[in-house]
GUBA-570087 format. One record per residue: residue number from 1; z, x, y of N, C-alpha, C, CB in turn. Coordinates in nm, 4 decimals, decimal comma. Glycine has a CB too. Layout:
SITE  num        nZ        nX        nY       caZ       caX       caY        cZ        cX        cY       cbZ       cbX       cbY
SITE  NUM         Z         X         Y         Z         X         Y         Z         X         Y         Z         X         Y
...
This chain:
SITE  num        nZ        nX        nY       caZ       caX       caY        cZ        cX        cY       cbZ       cbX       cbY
SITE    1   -0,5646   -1,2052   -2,7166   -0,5128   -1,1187   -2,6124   -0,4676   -1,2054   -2,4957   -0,6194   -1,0150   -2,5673
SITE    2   -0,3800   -1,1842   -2,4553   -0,2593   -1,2833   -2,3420   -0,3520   -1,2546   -2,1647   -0,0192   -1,1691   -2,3401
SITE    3   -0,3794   -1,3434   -2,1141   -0,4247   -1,3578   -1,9976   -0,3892   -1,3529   -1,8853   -0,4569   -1,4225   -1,9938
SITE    4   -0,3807   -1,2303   -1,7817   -0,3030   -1,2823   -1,6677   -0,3786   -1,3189   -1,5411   -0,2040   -1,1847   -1,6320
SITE    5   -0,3429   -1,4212   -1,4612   -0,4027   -1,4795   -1,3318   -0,3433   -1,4115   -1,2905   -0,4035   -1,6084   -1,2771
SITE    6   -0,3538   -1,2907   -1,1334   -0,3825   -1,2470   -1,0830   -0,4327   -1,3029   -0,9135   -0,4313   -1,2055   -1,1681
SITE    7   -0,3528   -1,2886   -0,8039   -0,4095   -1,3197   -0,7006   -0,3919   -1,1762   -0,5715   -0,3413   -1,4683   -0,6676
SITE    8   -0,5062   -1,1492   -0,6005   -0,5420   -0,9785   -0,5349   -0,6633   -1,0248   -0,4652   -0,5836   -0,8247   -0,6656
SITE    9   -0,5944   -0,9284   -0,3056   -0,6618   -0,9892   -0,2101   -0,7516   -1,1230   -0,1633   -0,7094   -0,9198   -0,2019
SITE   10   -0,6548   -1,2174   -0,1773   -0,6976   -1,3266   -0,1630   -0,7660   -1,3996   -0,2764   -0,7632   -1,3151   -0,0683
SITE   11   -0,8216   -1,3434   -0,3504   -0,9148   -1,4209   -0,4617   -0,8109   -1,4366   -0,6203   -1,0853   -1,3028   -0,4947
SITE   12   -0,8239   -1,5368   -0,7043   -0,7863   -1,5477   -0,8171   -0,8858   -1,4178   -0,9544   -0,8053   -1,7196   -0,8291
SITE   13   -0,7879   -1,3383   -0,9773   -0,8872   -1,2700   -1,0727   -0,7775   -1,2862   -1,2303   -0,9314   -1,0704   -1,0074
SITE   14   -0,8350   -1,2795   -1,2777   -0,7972   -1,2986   -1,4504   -0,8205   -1,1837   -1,5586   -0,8908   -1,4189   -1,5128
SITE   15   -0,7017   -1,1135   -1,5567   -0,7079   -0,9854   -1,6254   -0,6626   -0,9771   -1,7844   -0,6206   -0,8932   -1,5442
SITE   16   -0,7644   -0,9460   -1,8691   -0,6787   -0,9624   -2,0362   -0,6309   -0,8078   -2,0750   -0,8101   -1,0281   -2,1920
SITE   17   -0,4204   -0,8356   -2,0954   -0,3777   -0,6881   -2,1273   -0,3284   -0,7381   -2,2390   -0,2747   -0,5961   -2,0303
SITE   18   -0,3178   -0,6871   -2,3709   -0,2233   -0,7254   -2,4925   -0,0834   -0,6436   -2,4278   -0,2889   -0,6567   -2,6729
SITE   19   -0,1289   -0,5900   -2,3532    0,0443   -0,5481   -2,3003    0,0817   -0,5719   -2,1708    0,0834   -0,3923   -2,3069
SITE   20    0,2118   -0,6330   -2,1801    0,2745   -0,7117   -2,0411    0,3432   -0,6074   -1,9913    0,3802   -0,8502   -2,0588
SITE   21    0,3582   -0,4924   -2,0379    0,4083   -0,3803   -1,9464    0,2986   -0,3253   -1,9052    0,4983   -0,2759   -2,0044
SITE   22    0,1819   -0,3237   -1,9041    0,0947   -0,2616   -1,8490    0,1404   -0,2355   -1,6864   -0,0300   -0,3376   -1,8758
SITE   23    0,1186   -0,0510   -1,6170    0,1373   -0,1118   -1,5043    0,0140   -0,1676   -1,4203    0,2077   -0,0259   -1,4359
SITE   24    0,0745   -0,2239   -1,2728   -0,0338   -0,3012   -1,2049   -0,1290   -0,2066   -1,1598    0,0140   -0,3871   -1,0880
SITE   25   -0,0929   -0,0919   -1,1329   -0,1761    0,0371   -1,0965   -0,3058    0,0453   -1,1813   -0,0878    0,1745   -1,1234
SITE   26   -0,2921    0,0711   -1,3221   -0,3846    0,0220   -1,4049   -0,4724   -0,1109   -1,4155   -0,3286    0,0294   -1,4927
SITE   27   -0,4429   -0,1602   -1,3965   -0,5062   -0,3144   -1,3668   -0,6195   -0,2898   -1,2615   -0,3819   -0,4345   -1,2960
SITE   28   -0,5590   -0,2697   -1,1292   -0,6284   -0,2378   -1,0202   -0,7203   -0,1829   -1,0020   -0,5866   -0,1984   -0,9631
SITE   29   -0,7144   -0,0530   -1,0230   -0,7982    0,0439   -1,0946   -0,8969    0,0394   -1,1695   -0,7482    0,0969   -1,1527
SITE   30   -0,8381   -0,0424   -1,2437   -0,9425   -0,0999   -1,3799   -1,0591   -0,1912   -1,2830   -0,8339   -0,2346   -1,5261
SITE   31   -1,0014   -0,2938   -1,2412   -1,0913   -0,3700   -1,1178   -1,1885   -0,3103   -1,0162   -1,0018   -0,4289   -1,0283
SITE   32   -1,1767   -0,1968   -0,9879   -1,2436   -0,0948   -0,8664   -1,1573   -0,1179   -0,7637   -1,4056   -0,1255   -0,8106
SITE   33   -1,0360   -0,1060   -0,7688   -0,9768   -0,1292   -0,6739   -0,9418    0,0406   -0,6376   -0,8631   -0,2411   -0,7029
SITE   34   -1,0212    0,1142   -0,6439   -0,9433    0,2111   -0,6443   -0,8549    0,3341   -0,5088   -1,0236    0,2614   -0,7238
SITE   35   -0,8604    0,2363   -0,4064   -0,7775    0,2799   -0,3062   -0,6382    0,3208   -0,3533   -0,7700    0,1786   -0,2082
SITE   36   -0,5687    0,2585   -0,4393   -0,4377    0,2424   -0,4919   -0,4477    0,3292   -0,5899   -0,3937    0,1086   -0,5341
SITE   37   -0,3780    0,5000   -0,5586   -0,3971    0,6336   -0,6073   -0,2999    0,6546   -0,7503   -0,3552    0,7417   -0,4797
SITE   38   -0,3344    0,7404   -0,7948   -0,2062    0,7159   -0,9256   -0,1398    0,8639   -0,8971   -0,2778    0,6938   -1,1353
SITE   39   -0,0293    0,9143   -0,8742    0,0120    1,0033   -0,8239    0,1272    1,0444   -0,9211    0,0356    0,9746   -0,6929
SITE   40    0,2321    1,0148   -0,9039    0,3428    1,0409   -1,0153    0,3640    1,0075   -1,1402    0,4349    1,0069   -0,9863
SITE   41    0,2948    0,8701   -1,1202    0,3538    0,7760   -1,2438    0,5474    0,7323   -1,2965    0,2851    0,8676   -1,3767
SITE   42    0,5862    0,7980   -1,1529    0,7406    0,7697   -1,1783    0,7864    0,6851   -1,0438    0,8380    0,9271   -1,1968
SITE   43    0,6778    0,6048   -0,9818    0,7483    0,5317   -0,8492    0,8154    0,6246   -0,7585    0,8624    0,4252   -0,8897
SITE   44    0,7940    0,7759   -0,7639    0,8180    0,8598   -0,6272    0,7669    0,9298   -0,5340    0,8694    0,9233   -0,6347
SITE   45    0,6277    0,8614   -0,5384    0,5472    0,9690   -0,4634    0,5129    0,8260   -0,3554    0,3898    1,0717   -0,5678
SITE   46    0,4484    0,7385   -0,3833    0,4021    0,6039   -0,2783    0,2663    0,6304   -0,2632    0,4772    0,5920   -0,1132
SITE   47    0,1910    0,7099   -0,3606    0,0600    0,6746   -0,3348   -0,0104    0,5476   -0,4129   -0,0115    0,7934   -0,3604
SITE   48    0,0684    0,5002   -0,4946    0,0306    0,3834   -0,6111    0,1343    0,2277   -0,4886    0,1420    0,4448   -0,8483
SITE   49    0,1113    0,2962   -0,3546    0,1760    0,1466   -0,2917    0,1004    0,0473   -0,2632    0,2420    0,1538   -0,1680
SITE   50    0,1305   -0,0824   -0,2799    0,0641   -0,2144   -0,2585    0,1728   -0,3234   -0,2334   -0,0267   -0,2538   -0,3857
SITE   51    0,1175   -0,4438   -0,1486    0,2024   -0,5026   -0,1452    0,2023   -0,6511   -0,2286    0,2194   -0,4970   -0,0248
SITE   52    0,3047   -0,6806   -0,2267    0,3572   -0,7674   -0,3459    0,4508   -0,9098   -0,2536    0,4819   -0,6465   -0,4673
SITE   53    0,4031   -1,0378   -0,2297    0,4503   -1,1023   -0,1742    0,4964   -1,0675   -0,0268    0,5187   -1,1320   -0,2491
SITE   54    0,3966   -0,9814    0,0289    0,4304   -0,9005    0,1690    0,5084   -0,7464    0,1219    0,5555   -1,0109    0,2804
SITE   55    0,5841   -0,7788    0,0479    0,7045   -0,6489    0,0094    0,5953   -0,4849   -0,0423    0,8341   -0,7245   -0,1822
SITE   56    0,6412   -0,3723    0,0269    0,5428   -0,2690   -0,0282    0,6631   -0,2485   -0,1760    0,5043   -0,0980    0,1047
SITE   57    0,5745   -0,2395   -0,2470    0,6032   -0,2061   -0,3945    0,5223   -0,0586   -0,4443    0,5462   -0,3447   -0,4917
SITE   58    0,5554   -0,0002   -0,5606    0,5113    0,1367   -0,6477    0,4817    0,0418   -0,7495    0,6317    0,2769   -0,6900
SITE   59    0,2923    0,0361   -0,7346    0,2045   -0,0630   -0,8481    0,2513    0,0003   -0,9979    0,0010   -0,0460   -0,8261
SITE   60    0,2508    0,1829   -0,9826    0,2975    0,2287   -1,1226    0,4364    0,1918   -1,1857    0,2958    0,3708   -1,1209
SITE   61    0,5093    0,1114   -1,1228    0,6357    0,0693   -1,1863    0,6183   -0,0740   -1,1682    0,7744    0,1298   -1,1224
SITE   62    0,5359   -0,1639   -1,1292    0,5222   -0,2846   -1,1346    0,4469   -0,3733   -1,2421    0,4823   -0,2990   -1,0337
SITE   63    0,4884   -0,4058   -1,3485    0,4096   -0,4453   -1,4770    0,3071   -0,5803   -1,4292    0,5323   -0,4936   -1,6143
SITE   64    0,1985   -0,5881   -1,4963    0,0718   -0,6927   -1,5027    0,1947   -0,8203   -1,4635   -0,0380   -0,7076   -1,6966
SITE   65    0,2637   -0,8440   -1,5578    0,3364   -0,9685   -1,6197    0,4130   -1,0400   -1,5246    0,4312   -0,9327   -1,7315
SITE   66    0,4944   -0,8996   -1,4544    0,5710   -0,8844   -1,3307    0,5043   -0,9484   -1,1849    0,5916   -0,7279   -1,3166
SITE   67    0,3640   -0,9556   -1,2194    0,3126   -0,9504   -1,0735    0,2235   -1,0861   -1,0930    0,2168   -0,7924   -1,0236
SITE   68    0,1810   -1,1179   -1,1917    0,1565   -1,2448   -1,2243    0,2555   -1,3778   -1,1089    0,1995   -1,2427   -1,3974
SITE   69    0,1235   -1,4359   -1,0462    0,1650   -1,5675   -0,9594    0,2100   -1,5035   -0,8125    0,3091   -1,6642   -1,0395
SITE   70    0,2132   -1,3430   -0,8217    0,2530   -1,3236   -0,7334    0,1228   -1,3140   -0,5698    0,3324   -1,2128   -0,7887
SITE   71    0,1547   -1,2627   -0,4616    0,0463   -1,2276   -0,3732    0,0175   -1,0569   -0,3480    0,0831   -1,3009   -0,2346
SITE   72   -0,0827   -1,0212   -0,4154   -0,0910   -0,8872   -0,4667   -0,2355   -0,8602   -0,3611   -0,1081   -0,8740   -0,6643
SITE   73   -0,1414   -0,7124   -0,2469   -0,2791   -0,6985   -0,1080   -0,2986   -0,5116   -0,1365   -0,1932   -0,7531    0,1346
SITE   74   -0,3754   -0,4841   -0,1640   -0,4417   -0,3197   -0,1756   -0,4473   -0,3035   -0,0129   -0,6333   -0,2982   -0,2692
SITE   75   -0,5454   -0,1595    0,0000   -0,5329   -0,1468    0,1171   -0,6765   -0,2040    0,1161   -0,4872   -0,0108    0,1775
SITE   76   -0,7724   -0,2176    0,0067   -0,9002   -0,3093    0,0412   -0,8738   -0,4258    0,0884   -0,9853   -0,3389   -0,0656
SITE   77   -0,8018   -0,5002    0,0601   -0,7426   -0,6530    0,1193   -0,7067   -0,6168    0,2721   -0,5798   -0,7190    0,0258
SITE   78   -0,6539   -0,5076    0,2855   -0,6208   -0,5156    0,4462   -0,6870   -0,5149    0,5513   -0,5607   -0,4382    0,4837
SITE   79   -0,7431   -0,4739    0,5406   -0,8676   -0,4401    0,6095   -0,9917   -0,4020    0,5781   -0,8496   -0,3689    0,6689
SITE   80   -1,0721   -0,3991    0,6825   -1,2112   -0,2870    0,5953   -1,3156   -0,2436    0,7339   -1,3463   -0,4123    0,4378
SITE   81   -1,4015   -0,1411    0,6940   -1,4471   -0,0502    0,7487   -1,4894   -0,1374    0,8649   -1,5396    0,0312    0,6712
SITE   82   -1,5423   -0,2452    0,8584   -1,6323   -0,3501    0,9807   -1,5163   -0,3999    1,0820   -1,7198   -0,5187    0,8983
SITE   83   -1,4010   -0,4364    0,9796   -1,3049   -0,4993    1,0842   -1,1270   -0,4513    1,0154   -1,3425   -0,7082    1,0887
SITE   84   -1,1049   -0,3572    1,0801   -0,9830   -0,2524    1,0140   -0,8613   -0,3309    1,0681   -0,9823   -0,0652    1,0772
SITE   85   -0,7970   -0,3102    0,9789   -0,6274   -0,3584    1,0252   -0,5679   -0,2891    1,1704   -0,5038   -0,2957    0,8879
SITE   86   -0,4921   -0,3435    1,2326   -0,4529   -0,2494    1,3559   -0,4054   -0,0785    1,3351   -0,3223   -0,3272    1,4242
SITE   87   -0,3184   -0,1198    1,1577   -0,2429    0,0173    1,1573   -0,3883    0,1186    1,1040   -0,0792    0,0167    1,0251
SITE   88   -0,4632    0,0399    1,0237   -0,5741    0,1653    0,9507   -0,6036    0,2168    1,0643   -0,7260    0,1226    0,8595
SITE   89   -0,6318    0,1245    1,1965   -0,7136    0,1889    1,3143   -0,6325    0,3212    1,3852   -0,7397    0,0645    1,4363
SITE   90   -0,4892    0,3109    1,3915   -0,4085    0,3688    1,4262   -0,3872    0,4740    1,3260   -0,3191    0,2934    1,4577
SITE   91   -0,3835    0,4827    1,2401   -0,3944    0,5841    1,1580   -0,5401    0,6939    1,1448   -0,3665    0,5136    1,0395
SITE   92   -0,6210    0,5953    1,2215   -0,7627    0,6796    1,2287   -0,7359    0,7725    1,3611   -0,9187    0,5668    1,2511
SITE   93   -0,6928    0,6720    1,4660   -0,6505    0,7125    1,6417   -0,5348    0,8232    1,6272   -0,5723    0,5536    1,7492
SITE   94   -0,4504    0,8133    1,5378   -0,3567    0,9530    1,5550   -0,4113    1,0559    1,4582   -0,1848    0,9292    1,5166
SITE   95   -0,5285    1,0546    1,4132   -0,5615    1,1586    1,2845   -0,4577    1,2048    1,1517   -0,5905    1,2962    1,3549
SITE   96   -0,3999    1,0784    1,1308   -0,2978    1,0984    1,0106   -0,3579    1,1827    0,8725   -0,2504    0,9398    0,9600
SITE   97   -0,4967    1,0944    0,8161   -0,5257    1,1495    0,7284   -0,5763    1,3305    0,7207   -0,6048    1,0584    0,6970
SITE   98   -0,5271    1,3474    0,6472   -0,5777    1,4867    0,6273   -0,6516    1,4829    0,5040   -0,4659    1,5957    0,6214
SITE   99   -0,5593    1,5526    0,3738   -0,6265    1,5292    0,2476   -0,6749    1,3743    0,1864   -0,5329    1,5881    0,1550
SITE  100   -0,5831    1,3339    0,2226   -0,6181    1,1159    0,2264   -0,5304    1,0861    0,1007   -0,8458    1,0319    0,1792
SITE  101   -0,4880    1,1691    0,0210   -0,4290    1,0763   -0,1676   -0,2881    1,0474   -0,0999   -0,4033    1,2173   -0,3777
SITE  102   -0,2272    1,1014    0,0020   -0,1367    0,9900    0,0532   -0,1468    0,8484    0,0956   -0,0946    1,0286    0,1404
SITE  103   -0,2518    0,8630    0,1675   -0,2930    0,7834    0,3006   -0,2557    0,6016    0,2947   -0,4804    0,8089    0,3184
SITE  104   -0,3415    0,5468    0,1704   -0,3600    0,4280    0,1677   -0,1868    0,3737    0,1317   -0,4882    0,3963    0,0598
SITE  105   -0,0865    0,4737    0,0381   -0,0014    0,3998    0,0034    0,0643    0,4332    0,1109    0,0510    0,4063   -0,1193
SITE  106    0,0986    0,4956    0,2119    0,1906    0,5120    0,3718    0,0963    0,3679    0,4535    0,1516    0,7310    0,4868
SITE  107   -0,0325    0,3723    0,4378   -0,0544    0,2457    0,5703   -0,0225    0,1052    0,4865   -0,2544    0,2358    0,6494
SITE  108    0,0083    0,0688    0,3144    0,0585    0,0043    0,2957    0,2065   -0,0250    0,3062    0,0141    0,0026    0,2323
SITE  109    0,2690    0,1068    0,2949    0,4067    0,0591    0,3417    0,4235    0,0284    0,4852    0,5072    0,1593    0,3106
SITE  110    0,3483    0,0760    0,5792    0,3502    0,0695    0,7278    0,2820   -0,0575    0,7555    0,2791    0,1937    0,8013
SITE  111    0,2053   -0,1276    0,7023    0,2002   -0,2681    0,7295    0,2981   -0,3505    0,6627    0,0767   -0,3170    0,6985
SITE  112    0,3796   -0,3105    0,5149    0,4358   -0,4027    0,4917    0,6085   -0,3981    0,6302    0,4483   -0,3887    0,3093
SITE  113    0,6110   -0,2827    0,6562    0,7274   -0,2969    0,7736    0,7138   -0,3711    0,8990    0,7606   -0,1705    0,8239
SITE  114    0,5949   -0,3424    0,9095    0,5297   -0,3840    1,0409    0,5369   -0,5352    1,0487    0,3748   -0,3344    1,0521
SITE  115    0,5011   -0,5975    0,9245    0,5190   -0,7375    0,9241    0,6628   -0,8112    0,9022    0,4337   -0,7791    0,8260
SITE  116    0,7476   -0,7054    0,8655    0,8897   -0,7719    0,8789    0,9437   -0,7675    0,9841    0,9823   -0,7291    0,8051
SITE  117    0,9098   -0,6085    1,0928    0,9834   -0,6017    1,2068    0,8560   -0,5715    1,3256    1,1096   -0,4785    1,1894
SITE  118    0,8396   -0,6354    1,4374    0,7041   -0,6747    1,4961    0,7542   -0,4992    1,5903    0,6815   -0,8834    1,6056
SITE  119    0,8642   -0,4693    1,6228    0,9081   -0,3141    1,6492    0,9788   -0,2449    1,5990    0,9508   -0,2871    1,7377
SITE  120    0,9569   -0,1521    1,5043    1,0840   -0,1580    1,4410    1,1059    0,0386    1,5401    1,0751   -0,1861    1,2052
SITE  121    1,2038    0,0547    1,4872    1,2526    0,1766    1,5433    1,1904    0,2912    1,4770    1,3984    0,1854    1,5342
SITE  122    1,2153    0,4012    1,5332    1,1931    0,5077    1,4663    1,2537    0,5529    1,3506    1,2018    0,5824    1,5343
SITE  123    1,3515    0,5277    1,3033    1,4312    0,5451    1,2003    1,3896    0,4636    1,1278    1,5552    0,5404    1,2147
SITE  124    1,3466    0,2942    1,1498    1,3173    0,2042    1,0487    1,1718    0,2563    0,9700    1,3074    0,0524    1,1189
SITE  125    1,0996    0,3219    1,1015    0,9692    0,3790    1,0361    0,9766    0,4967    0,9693    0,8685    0,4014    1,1271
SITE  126    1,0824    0,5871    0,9841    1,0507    0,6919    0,9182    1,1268    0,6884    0,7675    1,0849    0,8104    1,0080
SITE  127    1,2575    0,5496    0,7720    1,3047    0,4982    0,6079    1,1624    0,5028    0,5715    1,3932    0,3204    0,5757
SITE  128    1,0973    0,3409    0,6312    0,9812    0,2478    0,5441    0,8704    0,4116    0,4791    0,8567    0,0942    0,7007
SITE  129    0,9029    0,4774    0,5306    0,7369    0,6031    0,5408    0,7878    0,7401    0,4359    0,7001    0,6989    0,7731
SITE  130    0,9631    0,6957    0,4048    1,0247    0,8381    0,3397    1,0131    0,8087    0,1748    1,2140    0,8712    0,3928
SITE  131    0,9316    0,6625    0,1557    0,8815    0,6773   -0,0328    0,7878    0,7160   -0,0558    0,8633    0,5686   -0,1242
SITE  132    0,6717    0,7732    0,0766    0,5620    0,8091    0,0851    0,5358    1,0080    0,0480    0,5316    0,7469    0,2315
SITE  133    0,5011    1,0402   -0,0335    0,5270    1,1626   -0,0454    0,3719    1,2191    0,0274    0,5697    1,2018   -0,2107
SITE  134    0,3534    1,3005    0,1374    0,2298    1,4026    0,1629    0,2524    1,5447    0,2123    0,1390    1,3448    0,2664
SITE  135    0,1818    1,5634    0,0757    0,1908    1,7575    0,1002    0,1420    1,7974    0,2195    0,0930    1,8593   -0,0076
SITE  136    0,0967    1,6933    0,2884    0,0473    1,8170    0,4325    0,0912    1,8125    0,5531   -0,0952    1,8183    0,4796
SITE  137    0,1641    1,6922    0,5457    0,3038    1,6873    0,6221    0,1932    1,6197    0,7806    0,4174    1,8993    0,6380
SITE  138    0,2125    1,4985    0,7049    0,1363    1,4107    0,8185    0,1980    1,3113    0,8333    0,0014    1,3671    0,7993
SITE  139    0,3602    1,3022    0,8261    0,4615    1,2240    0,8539    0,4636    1,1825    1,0389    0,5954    1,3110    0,7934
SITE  140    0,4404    1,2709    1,1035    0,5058    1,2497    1,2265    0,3962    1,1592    1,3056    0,5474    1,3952    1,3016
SITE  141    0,2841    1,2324    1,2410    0,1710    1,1356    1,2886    0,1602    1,0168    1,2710    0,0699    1,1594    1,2529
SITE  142    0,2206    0,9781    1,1259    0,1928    0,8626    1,0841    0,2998    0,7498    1,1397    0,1840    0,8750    0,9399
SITE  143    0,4408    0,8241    1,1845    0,5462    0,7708    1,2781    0,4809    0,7483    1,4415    0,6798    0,8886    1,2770
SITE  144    0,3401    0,8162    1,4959    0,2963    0,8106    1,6096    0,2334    0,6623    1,5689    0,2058    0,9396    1,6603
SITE  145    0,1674    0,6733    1,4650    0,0661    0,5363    1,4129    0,1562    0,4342    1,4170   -0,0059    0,5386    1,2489
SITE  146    0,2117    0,4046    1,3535    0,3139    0,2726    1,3742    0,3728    0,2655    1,4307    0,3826    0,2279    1,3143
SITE  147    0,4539    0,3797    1,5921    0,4895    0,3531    1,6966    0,3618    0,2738    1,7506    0,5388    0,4698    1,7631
SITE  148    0,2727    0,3612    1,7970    0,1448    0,2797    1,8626    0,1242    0,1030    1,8604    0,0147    0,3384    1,7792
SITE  149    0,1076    0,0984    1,7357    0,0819   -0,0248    1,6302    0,1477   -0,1720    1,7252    0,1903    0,0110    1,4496
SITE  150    0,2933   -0,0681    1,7075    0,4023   -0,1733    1,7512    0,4349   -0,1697    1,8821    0,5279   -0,1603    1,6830
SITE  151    0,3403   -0,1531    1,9794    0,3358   -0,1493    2,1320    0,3899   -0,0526    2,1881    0,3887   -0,2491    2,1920
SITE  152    0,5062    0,0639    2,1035    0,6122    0,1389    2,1339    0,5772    0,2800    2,2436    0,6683    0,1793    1,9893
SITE  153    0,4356    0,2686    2,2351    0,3967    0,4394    2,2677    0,2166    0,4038    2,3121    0,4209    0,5797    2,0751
SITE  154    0,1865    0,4607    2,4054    0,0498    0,4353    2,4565   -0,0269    0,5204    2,4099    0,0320    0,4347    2,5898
């Protein structure tokens, strides 16, 4: 069975799939990673988001094989309960979450923007936030969260 190295959240892990399409969602998952939600299975909802060399990616369309060598961050890598990322905190401070099976893949795409553009606009946030699908319509909040984030709004 074919071996893949794996570098998720910082550490080297070594996953055996006989299939190189496996997606990374599965993998993860498989690991206890299980912040990283499985939602569509067609790359349109953004709850299966993680980032991939900084870039937010849909883990369910991203194969094992694909992601191999790459830098693969959950939202466990981002932060955590003792010492939270700025946006998780901001996402706690505007009460984004509601039901939560959105949650983790919007504050992964909202950090992966955040780190390309140190402000980005409102429009850039509400593109980066429109692969994010939540039924309860906690979009605007989550546009308050990464205004905040990015110095934009007190």
């Amino acid at each position: 069975m074919p071996k893949y190295r794996l570098r998720i959240n910082g550490s080297v892990r070594t996953v055996d799939s006989s299939d190189a399409d496996k997606p990374l969602l599965y993998v993860l998952r498989g690991l206890g990673l299980t912040a990283t939600k499985f939602g569509c299975g067609l790359g349109q909802c953004g709850a299966c988001t993680v980032l991939v060399d900084g870039s937010a990616v849909q883990s369910c369309q991203t194969t094992v094989a694909n992601a191999r060598g790459k830098a693969i961050t959950t939202l466990e890598g981002l932060g955590s309960a003792a010492k939270p990322h700025p946006i998780q905190t901001a996402f706690i401070d505007e009460q984004v979450p509601q039901c939560g099976y959105c949650t983790s893949g919007m504050i992964m795409s909202a950090a992966a923007l955040l780190s390309q553009k140190r402000k980005p606009s409102e429009g850039d946030i509400r593109a980066a936030l429109d692969v994010n699908l939540c039924r309860c319509g906690s979009h605007v909040r989550a546009v308050r969260a990464v205004m905040a984030v990015s110095g934009q709004r007190g």
